[in-house]
C-alpha positions in Angstrom: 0.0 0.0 0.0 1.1 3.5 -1.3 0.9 6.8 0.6 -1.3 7.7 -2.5 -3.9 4.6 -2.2 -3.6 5.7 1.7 -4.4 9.3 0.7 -6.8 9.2 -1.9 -9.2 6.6 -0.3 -8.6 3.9 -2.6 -7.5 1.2 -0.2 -9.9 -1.0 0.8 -8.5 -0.3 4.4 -9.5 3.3 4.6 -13.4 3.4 2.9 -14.1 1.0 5.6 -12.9 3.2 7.9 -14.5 6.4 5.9 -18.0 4.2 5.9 -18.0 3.6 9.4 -17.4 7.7 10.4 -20.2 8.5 7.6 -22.5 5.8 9.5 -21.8 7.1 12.6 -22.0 10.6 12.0 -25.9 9.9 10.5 -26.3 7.9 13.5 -25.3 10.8 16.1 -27.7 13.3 13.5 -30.3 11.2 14.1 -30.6 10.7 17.9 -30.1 14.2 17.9 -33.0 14.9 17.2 -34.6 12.9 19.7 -34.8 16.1 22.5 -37.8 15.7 24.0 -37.1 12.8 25.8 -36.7 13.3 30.1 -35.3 10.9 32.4 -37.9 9.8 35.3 -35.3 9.4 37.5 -32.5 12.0 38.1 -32.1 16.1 38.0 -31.6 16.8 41.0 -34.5 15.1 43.0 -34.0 13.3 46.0 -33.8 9.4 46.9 -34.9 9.6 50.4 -37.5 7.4 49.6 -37.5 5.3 46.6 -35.3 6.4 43.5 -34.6 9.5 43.2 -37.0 11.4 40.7 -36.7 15.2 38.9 -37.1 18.3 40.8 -40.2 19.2 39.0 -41.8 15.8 39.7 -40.6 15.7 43.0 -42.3 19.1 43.7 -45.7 17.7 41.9 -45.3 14.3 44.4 -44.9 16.4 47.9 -48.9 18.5 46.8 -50.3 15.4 47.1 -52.2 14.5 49.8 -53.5 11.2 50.9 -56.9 10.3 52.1 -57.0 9.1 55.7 -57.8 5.5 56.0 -60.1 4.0 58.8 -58.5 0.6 58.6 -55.0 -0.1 60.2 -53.3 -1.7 56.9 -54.9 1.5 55.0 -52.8 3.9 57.4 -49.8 1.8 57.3 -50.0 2.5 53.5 -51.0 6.1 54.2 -48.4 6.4 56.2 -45.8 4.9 54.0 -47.0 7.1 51.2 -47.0 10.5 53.0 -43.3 9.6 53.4 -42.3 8.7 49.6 -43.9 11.2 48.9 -42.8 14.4 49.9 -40.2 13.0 52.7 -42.6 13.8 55.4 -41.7 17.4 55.3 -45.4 18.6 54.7 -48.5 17.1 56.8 -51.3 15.8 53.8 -54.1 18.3 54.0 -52.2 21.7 53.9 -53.2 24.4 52.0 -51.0 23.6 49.8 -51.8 20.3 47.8 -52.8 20.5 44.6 -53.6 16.8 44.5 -55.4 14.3 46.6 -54.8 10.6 46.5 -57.9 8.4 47.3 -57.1 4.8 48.1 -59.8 1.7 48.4 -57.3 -1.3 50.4 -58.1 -4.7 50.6 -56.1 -7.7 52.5 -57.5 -10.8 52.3 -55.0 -14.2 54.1 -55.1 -17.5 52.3 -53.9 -20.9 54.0 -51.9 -22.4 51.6 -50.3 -25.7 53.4 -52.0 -28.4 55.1 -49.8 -30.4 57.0 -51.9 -34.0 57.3 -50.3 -34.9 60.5 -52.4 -32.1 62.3 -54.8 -31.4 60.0 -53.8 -28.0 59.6 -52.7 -25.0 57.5 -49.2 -23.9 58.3 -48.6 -21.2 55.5 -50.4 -18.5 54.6 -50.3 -16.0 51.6 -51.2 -11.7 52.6 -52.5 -10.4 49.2 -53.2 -6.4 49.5 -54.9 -5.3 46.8 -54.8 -1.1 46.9 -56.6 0.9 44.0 -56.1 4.5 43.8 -57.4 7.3 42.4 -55.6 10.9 42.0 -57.7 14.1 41.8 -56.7 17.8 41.1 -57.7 19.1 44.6 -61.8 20.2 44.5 -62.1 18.1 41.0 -64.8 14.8 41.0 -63.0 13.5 37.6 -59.7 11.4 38.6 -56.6 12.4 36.4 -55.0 9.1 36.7 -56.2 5.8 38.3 -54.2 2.3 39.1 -54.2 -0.9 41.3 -51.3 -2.0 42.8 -51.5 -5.6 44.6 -48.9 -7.2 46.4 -48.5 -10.4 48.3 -46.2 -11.4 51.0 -46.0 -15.4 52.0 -46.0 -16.3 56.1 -45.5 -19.5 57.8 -47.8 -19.8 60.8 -46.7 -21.3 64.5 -48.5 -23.1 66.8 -48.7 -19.8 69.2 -51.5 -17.6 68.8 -49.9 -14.3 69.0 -46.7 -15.1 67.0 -49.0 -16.1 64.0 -51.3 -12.8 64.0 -48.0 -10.8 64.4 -46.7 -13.1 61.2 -49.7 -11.6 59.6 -49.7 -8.3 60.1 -46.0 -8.1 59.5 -46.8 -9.4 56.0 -49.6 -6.9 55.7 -47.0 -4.2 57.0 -44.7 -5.8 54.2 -47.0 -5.3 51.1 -48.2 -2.2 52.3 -44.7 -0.6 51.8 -43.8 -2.5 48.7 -47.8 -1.0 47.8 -46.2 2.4 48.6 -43.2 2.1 46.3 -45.5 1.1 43.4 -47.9 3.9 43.1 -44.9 6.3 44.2 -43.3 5.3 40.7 -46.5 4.8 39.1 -47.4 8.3 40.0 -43.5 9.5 38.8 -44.5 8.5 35.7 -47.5 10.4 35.5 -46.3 13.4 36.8 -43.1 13.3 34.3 -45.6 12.7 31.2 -48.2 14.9 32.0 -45.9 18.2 33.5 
């Protein structure tokens, strides 16, 4: 091979090379155009409490305020919510939310094993079922609506008391991993729709 060949693209060698710059120059065109994509997650948010999400969204997330629940799984939830979020920073029901979060929860135990020696069930399945509705504060039309449902898996003792704390331990279980899910699913609104 020449310094010419090298020089005047000739050589098989270098319009490889100038094919591959061409193809990655078009390539580099072409995802720039692709601006109106945001990341969910990141820009400055924080990840106190599940990932960390963008500042806008994160300010959208702490004006929402929960619905207080009468049921003890539904203010584990609540509770778990309030602090995903907006960090607990802001009581739910200041004058300040934009948003309120209505929640319908639902816990239902199964007995799953039956041991034939004693006749008896020895594990049991938690399933939380949680559907949600979020309304612009004084609105009756939801702007988004979900159901999250979660299940955690106990194994049930012969004592009384260490089996209902085995269930609502599993109840406390879903109900966080509950909160988590409509925390992201409520992200993603937010970073669509803001």
């Amino acid at each position: 091979m020449s310094l010419r060949e090298l020089i005047s693209g000739r050589h098989p060698g270098v319009r490889m090379r100038h094919r591959t710059t061409i193809a990655l120059l078009a390539t580099a065109l072409a995802l720039a155009g692709c601006s109106d994509v945001r990341p969910l997650y990141g820009g400055g948010g924080t990840a106190a409490f599940g990932p960390a999400v963008s500042g806008a969204v994160a300010t959208e997330l702490a004006r929402v305020a929960v619905q207080p629940q009468a049921e003890r799984v539904g203010q584990k939830l609540r509770n778990e919510l309030l602090f995903r979020l907006g960090g607990g920073a802001t009581p739910s029901g200041t004058s300040d939310d934009a948003y309120t979060l209505t929640l319908r929860v639902q816990s239902v135990a199964e007995s799953l094993l039956v041991r034939p020696e004693v006749n008896r069930s020895t594990g049991r399945l938690v399933t939380l079922t949680v559907s949600y509705d979020l309304f612009r504060t004084g609105d009756s039309e939801p702007l988004t609506s979900g159901t999250v449902q979660r299940i955690a898996a106990i194994e049930i003792s012969d004592q009384a008391f260490a089996a209902d704390r085995a269930e609502l331990d599993a109840e406390d279980r879903a109900a966080t991993e509950a909160a988590d899910s409509i925390r992201t699913e409520l992200a993603a609104w937010f970073a669509a729709n803001s």
